[in-house]
VEXSEVO-827901 format. One line per 10 residues: number of its first residue (from 1); their letters; for each residue x, y, z of C-alpha. Coordinates in nm, 4 decimals. Example, Ala and Ser with C-alpha at 12.3 -4.5 7.8 and 13.67 -1.06 7.14 Angstrom:
! residues 2
1> as> 1.2300/-0.4500/0.7800 | 1.3670/-0.1060/0.7140
END
This chain:
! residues 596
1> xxxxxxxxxx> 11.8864/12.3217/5.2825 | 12.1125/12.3615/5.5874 | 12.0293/12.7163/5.6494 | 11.6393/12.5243/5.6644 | 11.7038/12.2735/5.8877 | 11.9071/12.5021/6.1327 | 11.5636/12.6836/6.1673 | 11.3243/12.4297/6.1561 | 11.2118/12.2782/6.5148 | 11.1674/11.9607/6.6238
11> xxxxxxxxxx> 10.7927/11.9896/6.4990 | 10.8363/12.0204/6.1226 | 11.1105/11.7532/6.1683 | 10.8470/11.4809/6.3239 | 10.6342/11.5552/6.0470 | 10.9456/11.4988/5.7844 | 10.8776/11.9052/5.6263 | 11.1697/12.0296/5.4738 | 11.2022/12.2910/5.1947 | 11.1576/12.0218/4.9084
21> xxxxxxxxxx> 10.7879/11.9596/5.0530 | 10.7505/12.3624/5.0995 | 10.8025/12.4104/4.7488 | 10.5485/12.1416/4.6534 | 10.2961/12.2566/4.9161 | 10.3431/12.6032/4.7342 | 10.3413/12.4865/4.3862 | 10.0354/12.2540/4.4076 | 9.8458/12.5555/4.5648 | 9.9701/12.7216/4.2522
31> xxxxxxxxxx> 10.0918/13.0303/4.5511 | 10.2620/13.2703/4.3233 | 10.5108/13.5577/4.3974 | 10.2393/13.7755/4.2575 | 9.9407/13.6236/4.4672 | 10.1933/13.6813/4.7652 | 10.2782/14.0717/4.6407 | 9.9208/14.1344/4.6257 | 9.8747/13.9772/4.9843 | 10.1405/14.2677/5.1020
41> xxxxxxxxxx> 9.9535/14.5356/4.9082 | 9.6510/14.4864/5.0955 | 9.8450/14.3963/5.4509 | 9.8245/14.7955/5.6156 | 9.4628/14.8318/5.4701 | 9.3742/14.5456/5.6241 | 9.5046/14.6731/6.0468 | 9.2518/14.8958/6.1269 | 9.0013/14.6721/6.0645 | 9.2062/14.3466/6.2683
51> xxxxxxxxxx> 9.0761/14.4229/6.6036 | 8.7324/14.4312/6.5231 | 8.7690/14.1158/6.3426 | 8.9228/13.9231/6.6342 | 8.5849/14.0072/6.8428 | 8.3830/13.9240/6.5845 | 8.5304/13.6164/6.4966 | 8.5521/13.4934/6.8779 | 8.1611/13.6102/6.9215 | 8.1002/13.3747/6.6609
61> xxxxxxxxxx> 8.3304/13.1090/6.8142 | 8.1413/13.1175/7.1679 | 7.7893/13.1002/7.0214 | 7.8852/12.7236/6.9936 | 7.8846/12.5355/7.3595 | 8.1529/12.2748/7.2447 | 8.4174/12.5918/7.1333 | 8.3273/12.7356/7.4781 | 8.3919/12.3781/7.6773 | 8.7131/12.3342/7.4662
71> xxxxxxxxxx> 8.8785/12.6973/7.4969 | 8.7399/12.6880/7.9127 | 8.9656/12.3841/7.9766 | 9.2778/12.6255/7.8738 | 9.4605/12.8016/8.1112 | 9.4918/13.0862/7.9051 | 9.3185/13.3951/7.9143 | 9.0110/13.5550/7.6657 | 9.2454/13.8716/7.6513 | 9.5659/13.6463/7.5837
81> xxxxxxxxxx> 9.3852/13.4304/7.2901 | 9.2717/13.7376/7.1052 | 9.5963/13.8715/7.1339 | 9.7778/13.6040/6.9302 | 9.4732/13.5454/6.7417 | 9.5296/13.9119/6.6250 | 9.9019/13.8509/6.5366 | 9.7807/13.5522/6.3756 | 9.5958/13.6807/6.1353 | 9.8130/14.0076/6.0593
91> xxxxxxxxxx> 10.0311/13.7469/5.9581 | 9.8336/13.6068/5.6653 | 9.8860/13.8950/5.4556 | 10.2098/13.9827/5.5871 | 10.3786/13.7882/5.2771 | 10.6698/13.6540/5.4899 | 10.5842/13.3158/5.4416 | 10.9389/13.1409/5.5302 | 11.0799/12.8765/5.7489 | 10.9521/13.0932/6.0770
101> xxxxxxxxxx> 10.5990/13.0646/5.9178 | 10.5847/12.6911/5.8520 | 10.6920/12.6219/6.1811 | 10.4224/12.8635/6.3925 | 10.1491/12.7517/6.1607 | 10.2657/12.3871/6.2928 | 10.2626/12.5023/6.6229 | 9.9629/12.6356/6.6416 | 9.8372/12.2746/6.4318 | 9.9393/12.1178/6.7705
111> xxxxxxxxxx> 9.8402/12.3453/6.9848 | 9.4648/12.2455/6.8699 | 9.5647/11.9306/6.9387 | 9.6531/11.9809/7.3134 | 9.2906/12.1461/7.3669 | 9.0795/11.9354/7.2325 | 9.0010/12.1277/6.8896 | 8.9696/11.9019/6.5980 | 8.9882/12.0130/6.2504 | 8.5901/12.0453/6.2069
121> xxxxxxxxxx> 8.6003/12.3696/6.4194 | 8.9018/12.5484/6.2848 | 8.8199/12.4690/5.9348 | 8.4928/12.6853/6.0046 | 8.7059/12.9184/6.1964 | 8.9067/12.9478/5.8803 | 8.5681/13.0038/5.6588 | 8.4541/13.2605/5.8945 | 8.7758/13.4250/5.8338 | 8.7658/13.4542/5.4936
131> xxxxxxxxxx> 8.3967/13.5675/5.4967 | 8.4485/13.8655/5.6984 | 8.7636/13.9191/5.5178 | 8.5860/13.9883/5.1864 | 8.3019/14.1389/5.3264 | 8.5539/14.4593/5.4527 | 8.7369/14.4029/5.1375 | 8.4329/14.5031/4.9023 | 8.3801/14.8182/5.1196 | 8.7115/14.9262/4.9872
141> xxxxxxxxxx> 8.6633/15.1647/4.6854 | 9.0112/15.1895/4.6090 | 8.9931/14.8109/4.5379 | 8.7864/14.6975/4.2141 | 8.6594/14.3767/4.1018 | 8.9373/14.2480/3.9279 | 9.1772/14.2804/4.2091 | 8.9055/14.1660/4.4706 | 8.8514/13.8326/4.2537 | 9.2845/13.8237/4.2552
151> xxxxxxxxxx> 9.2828/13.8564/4.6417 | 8.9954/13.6445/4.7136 | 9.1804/13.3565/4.5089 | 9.5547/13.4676/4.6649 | 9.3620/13.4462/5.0118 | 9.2377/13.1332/4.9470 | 9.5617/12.9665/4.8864 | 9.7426/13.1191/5.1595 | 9.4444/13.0054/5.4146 | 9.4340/12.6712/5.2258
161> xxxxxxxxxx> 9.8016/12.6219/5.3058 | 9.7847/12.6451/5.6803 | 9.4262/12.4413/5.6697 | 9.6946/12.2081/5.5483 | 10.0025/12.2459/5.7657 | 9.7227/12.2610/6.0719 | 9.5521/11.9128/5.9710 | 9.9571/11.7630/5.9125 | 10.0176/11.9084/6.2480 | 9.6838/11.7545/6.4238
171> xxxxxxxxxx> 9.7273/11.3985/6.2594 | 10.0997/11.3962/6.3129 | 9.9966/11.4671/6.7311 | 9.7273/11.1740/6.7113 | 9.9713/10.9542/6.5415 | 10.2311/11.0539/6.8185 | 9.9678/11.0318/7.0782 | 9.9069/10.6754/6.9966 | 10.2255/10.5698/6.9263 | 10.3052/10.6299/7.3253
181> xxxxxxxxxx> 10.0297/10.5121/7.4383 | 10.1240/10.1879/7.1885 | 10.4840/10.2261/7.3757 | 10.3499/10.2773/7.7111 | 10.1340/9.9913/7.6817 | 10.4186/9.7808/7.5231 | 10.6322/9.8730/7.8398 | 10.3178/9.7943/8.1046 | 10.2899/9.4461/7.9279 | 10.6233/9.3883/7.9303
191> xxxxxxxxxx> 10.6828/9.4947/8.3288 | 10.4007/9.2298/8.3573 | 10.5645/8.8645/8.5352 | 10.2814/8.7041/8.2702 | 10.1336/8.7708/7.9015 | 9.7983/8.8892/7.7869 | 9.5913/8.7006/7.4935 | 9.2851/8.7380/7.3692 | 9.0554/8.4345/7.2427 | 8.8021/8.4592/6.9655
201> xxxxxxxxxx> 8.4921/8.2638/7.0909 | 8.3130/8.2620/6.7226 | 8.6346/8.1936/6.5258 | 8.7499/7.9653/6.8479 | 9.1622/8.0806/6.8369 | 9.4147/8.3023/6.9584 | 9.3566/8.6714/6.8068 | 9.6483/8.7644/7.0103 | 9.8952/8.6458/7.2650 | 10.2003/8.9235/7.3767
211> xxxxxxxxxx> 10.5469/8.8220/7.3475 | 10.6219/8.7839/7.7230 | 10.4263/8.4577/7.6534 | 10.7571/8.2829/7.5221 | 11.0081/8.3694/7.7915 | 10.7880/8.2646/8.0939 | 10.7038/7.9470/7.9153 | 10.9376/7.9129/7.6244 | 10.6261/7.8905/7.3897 | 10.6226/8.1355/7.1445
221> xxxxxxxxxx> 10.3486/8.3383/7.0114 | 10.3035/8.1330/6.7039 | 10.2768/7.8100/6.8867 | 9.9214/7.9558/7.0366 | 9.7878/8.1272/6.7888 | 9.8111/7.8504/6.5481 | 9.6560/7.5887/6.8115 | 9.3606/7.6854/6.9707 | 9.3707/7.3709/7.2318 | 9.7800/7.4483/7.3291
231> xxxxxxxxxx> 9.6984/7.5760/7.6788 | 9.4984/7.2954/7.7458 | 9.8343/7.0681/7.6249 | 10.0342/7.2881/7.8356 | 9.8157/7.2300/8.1982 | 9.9155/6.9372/8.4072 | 9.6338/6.6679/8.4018 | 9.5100/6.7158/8.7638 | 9.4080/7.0434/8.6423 | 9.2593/7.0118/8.3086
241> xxxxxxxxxx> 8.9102/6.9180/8.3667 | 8.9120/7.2354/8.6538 | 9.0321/7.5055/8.3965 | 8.8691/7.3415/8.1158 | 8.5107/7.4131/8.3030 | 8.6066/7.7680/8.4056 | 8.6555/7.8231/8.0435 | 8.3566/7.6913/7.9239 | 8.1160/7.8933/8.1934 | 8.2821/8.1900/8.0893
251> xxxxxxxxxx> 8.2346/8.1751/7.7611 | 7.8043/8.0347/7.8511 | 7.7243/8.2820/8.1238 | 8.0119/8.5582/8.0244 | 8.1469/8.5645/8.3834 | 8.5333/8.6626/8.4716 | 8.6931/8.4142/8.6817 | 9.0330/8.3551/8.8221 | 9.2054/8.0207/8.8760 | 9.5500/7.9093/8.9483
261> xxxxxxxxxx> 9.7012/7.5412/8.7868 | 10.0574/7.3852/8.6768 | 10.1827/7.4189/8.3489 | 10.4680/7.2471/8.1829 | 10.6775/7.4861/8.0003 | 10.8952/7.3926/7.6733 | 11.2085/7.2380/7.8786 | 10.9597/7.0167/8.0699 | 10.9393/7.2788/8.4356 | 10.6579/7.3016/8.6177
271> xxxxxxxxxx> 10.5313/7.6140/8.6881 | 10.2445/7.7615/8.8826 | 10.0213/8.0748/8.7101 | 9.7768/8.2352/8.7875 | 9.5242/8.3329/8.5152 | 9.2423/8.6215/8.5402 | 9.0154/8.5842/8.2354 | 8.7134/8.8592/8.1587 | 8.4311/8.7602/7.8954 | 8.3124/9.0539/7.6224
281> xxxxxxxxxx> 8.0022/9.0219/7.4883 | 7.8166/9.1780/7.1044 | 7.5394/9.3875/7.1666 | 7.2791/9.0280/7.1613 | 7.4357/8.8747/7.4883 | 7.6241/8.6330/7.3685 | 8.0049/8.5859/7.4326 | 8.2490/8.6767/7.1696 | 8.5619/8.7356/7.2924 | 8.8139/8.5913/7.6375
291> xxxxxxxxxx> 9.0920/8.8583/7.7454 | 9.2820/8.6882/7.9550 | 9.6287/8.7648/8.1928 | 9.8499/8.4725/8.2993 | 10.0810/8.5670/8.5500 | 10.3700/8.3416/8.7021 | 10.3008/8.2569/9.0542 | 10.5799/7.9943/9.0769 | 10.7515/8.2009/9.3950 | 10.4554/8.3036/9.5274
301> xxxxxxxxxx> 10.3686/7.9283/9.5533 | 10.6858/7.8230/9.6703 | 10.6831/8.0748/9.9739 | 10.3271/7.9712/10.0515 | 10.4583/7.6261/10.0915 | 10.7312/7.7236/10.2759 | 10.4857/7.8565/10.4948 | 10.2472/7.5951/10.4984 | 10.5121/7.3966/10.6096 | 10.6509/7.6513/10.8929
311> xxxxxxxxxx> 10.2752/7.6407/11.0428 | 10.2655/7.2203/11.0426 | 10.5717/7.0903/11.0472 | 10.8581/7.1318/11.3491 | 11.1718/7.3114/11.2027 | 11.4056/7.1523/11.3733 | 11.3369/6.7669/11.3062 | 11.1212/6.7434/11.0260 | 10.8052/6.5953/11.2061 | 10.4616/6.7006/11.1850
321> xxxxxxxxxx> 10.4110/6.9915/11.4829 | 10.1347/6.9795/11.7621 | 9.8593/7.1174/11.5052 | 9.9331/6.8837/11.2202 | 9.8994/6.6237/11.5249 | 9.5761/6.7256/11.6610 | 9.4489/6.7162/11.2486 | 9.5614/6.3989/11.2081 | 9.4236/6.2384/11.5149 | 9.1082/6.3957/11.4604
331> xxxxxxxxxx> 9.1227/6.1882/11.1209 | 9.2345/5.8858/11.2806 | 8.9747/5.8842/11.5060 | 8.7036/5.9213/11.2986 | 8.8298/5.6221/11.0886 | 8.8544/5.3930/11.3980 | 8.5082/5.4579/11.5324 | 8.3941/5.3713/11.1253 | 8.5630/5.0723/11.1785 | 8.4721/5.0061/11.5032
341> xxxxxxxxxx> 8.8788/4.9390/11.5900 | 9.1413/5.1099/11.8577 | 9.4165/5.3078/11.8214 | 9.7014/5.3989/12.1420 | 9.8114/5.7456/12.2361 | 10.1371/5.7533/12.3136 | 10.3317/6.0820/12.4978 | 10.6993/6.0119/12.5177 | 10.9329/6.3147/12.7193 | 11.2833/6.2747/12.7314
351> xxxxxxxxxx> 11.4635/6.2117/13.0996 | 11.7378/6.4608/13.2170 | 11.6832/6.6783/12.8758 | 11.7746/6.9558/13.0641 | 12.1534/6.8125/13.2007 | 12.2272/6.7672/12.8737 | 12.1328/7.1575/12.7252 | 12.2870/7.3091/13.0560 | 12.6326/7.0652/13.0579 | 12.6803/7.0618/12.6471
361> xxxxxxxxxx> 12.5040/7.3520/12.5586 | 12.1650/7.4224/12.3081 | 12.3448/7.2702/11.9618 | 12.4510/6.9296/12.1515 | 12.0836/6.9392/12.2863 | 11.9071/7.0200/11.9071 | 12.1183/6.7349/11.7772 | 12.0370/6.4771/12.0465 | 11.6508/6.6018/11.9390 | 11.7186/6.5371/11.5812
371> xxxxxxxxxx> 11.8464/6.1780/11.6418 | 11.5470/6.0842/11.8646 | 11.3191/6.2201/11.5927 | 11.4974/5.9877/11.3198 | 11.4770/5.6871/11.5176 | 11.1426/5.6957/11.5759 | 11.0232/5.7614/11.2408 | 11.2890/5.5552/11.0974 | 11.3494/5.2721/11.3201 | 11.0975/5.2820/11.5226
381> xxxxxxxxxx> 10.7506/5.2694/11.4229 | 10.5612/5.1006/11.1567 | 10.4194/5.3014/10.8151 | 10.0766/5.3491/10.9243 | 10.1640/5.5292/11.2810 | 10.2180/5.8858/11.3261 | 10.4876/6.0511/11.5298 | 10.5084/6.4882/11.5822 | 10.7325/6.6650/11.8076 | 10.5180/6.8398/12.0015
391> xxxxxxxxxx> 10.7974/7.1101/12.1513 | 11.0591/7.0529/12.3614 | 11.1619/6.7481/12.4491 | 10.7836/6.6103/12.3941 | 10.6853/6.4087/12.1163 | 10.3706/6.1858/12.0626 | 10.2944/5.8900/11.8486 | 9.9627/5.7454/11.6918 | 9.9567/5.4068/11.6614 | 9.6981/5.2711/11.5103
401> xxxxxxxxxx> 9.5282/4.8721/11.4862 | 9.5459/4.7422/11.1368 | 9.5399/4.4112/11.2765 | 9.3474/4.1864/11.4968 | 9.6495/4.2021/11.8148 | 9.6447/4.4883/11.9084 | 9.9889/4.5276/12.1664 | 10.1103/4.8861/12.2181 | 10.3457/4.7926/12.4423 | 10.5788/4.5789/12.1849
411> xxxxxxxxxx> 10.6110/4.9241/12.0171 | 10.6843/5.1509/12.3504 | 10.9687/4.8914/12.4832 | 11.1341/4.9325/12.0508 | 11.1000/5.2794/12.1879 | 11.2994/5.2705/12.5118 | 11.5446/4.9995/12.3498 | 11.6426/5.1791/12.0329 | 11.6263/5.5227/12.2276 | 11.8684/5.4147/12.4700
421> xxxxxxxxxx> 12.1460/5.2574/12.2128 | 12.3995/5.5395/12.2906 | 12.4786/5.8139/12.0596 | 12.7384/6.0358/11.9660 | 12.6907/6.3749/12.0567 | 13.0218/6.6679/12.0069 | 13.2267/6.4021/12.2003 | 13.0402/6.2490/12.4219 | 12.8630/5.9282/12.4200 | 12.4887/5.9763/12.5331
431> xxxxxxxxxx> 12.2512/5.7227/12.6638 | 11.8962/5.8856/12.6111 | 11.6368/5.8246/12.8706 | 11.2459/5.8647/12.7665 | 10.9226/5.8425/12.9491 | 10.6465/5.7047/12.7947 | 10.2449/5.7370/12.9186 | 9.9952/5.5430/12.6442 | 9.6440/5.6155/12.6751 | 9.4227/5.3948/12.4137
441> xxxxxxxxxx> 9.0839/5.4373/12.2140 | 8.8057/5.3822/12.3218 | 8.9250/5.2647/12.6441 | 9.0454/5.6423/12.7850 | 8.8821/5.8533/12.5808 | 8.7309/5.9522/12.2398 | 8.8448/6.3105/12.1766 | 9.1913/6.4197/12.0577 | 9.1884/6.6801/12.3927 | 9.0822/6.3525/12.6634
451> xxxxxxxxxx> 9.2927/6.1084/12.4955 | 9.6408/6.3526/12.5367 | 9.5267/6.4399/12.8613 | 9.6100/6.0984/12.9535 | 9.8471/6.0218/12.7485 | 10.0221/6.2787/12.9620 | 9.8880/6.1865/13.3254 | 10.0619/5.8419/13.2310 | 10.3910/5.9776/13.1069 | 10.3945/6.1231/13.4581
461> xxxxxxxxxx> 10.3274/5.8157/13.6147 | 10.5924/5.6388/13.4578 | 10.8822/5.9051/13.5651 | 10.7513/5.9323/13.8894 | 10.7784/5.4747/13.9063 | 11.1648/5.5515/13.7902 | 11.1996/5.6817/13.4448 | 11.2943/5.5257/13.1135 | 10.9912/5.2684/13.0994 | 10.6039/5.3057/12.9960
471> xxxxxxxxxx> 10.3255/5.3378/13.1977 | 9.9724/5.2840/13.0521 | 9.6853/5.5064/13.1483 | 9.4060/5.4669/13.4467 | 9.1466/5.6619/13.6225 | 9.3841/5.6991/13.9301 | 9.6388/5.8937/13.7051 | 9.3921/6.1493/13.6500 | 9.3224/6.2512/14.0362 | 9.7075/6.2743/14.0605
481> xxxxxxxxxx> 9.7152/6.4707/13.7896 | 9.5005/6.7056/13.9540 | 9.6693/6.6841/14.2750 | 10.0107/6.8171/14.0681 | 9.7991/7.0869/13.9324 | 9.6612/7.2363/14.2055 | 10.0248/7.1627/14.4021 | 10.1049/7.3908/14.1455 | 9.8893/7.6514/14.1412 | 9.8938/7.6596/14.5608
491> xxxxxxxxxx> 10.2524/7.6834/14.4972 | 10.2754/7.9776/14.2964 | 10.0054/8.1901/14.6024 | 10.2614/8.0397/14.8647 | 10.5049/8.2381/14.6993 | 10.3105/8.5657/14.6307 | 10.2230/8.5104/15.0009 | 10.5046/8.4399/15.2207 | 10.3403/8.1056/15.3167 | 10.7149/7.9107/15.4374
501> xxxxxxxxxx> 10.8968/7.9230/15.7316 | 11.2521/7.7713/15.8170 | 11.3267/7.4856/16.0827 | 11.6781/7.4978/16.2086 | 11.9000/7.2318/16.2574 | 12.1290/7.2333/16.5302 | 12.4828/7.1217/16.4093 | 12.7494/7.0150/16.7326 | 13.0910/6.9719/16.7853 | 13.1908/6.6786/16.9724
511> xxxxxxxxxx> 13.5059/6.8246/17.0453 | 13.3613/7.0945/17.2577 | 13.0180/6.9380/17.2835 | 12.8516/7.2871/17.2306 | 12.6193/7.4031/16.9225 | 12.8348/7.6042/16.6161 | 12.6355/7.6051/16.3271 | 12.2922/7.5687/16.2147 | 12.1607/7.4285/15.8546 | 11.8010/7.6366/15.7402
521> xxxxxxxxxx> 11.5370/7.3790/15.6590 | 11.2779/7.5446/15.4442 | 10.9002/7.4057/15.5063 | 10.5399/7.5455/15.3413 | 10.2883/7.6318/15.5746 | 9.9856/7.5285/15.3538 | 9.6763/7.6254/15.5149 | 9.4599/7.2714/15.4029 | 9.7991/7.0465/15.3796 | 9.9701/7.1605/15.7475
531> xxxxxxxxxx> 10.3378/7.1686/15.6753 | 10.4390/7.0593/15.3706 | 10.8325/6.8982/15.3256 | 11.0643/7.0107/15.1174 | 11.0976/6.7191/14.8757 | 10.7093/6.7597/14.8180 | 10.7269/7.0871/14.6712 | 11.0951/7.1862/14.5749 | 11.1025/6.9124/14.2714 | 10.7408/7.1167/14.1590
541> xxxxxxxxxx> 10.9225/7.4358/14.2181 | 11.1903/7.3848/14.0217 | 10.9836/7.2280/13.7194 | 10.7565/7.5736/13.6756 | 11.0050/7.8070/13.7753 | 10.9508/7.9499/14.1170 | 11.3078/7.8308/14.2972 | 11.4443/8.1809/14.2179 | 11.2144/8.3252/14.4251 | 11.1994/8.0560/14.6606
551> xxxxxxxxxx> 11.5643/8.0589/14.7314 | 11.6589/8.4767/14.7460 | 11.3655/8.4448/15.0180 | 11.5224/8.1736/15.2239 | 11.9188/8.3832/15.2240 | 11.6793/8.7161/15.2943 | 11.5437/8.4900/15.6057 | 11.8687/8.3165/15.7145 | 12.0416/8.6645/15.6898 | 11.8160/8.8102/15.9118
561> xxxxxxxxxx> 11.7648/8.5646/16.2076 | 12.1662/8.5127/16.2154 | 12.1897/8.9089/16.2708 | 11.9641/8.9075/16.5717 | 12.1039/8.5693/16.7064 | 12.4414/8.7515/16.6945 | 12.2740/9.0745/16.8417 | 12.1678/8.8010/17.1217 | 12.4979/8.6618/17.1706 | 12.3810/8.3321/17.0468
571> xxxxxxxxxx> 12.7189/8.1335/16.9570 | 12.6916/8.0644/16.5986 | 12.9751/8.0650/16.3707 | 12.7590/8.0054/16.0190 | 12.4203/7.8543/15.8929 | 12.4229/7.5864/15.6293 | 12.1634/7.6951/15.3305 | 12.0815/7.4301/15.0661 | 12.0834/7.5849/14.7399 | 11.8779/7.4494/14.4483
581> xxxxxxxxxx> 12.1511/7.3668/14.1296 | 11.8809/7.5926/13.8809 | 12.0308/7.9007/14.0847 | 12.3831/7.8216/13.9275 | 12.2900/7.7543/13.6142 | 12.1858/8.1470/13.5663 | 12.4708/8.3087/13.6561 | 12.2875/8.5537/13.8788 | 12.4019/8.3535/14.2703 | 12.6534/8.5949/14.3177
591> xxxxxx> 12.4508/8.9296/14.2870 | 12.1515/8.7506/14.4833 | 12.3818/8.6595/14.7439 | 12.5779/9.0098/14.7496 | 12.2355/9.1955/14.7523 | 12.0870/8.9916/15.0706
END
């Protein structure tokens, strides 16, 4: 037995042959010692006439078209195949029929297997074998009818016994082959995040649900397929009627569908799925069977919402952003012109934001942000009015008239009162300053774009009367509106263009009553506006960015004229330049000054 299974591969071993079933195999064949002597006796007569046999039987094997597909889909050659099909059947009659046999015969059983060749073809292969076999054998006069009728039955049991070994071999490979595919698809099912059932439509329940089923929702399988209505139980209310509907058109017009819902699971979670269902239908039309995949979507959701809010709600405070704004306004709108009632606008921008980022630094300026944001949601306004941050230190408020009185104002002053309580920031007690333009419906406007238009025009307004205080709109705002724009956008070409020139002020001692200094007064020479002053355009300057510029070109200027006063033996000891405080706020004064 041990010198067996040394010897035996891992092929007889899958198919549980050991020398117990040899003997048995043997013995029902009733394969005697003297069947297997007369096998040897005729083994050398039986060589010469091999070769011929081979092409004969493989002529016959190619007159079929499914042999030829099946052998043309090897990789191995006519020449190699006749080869071993020649040792093959020397050994039939070789008599050596030990553990070596067994093990080639199920060998070559799977080998069939691998191509293709089912045991319909190489049972006839077999019969052909035989048939040519006796048909050589009865041209052998040294061989009489006795012994012929001996060999014929000795043949038949020895080519009956690797028929058998060969089918063992071939269903062993199917079972095999289906058992990994069985695994494979275990493993694919479970590397799902979901479960797969299917639902009898005729016998209405669960033919099958996979296991995954209880650890995404702590339901096992049993639970479904005893009740066909438990996913229904399962789906949070809001969504029954929806995926109760799907269901039913699917199973009516046999269309897959897709929908995503809430489930409970068995400790009472939520959890978001996603479920892709396909119909089958019988061979009449009609519906007879749901697949269906439900996959947990719970992160997937979660980061969608996290998104969601990213895109409509301001990060650092909490409040709606500019776009949920605009949505909601549009909304609000659309409600008062219904009702035929107003609603205010109102744009609120903090005064002296920027002291308080460049002297405390960004954090003491993002907390300051995050206090203003709380009081006015908080403190500030009432539950039906809206407030967003709309970037910076701009926010803007909806309020809208529930009520026959209908006074803004009583909620701008809460504004500037509470916003000007001091607070706490690092160390330092803060008194926050705001700016407030209101700009009401249908007074101003009746579009989301005209009403913040001057909502803003009247913020400005109010900073320019003093700060800290509201300022509601009118038509004047606009036109100086447009006169800041287009200051603006004159500004910007003066720059591109060299459009300034410096005044210089004499500067005297009255000790020696004689000139020693100078200070460089910087004017625009606008084309339409004659000579502009400096506190015209250096506060617009500063606001969109253009005092860099502004400033390297008045030390360029002043460096130049004081080199060809001195080359002019003018007296002059130094020139005064007013610098703008932006320039130290950058760091980059020194290398400007060192490089003019």
């Amino acid at each position: 037995m041990k010198q067996f299974d040394h010897h035996l591969n891992s092929n007889a071993i899958a198919l549980e042959i050991d020398e117990m079933d040899v003997a048995q195999r043997k013995a029902f064949l009733e394969l005697t010692d003297e069947d297997i002597n007369l096998l040897k006796k005729i083994h050398d007569l039986l060589i010469p006439f091999q070769s011929e046999f081979v092409d004969i039987f493989y002529e016959h094997i190619f007159s079929f078209k499914e042999m030829r597909d099946v052998l043309s889909r090897s990789d191995i050659s006519i020449e190699s195949l006749k080869s071993t099909q020649l040792a093959y059947f020397q050994s039939l009659t070789s008599g050596n029929y030990d553990v070596d046999y067994f093990d080639n015969r199920l060998k070559v059983g799977l080998a069939h297997a691998r191509i293709g060749l089912d045991t319909r073809w190489y049972i006839g292969a077999y019969l052909k074998y035989i048939s040519e076999l006796f048909n050589y054998l009865e041209r052998i006069h040294t061989i009489d009818t006795r012994q012929l009728t001996r060999l014929f039955s000795a043949i038949t049991k020895i080519v009956s016994l690797d028929i058998g070994l060969a089918i063992d071999a071939f269903i062993s490979s199917k079972k095999l082959t289906i058992s990994n595919l069985e695994q494979r698809q275990n493993k694919l099912i479970q590397g799902i995040d979901g479960f797969i059932w299917e639902f009898d439509v005729f016998q209405h329940k669960y033919r099958y649900v996979s296991c995954k089923a209880e650890s995404l929702l702590g339901y096992s399988q049993s639970q479904w397929l005893a009740n066909p209505d438990f996913q229904q139980q399962i789906v949070f209310p809001e969504y029954r009627q929806e995926t109760y509907y799907a269901f039913i058109k699917a199973i009516q017009e046999g269309d897959s569908f897709a929908i995503e819902y809430r489930v409970r699971t068995a400790d009472g979670r939520p959890v978001w799925v996603s479920e892709h269902v396909s119909a089958e239908k019988n061979h009449d039309g009609n519906v007879v069977l749901l697949r269906g995949l439900m996959l947990d979507i719970s992160e997937r959701k979660h980061h969608e919402e996290q998104l969601s809010y990213l895109a409509t709600y301001d990060e650092l405070t909490g409040l709606p952003n500019r776009s949920l704004f605009s949505s909601h306004l549009k909304i609000a709108l659309a409600e008062a012109k219904r009702n035929d009632s107003k609603l205010a606008i109102m744009f609120l921008d903090l005064d002296g934001f920027k002291d308080i980022n460049d002297s405390l630094g960004h954090d003491a300026g993002d907390q300051l942000l995050k206090t203003i944001a709380k009081r006015l949601a908080d403190q500030i306004l009432r539950g039906a009015d809206f407030v967003a941050r709309f970037g910076g230190d701009e926010f803007c408020m909806i309020i809208e008239c529930k009520k026959d009185e209908f006074q803004p104002e009583h909620i701008a002053q809460r504004c500037l009162d509470e916003l000007g309580k001091p607070t706490l920031i690092v160390t330092s007690n803060i008194y926050p300053r705001a700016s407030i333009g209101i700009a009401l419906f249908p007074n101003d406007g009746d579009s989301t774009e005209s009403l913040l238009q001057c909502a803003d025009n009247a913020m400005y307004a109010a900073k320019e009367s003093g700060k800290h205080r509201y300022a509601f709109y009118n038509a004047d705002m606009t036109s100086q509106a447009e006169y800041r724009l287009n200051l603006e956008n004159d500004l910007r070409k003066a720059v591109e263009q060299g459009d300034f020139v410096l005044h210089y002020q004499p500067q005297v001692s009255l000790t020696i009553g004689k000139m020693v200094s100078v200070e460089a007064l910087i004017r625009w020479q606008d084309p339409v506006r004659g000579l502009v002053p400096p506190d015209e355009f250096i506060p617009v300057a500063e606001k969109i960015g253009l005092i860099s510029a502004i400033g390297e070109w008045v030390l360029k200027t002043v460096c130049q004229q004081f080199m060809e006063w001195k080359k002019t033996d003018v007296s002059i000891n130094h020139i005064a330049v007013n610098i703008s405080g932006s320039h130290f706020r950058t760091g980059k004064l020194p290398t400007t000054i060192t490089k003019v």
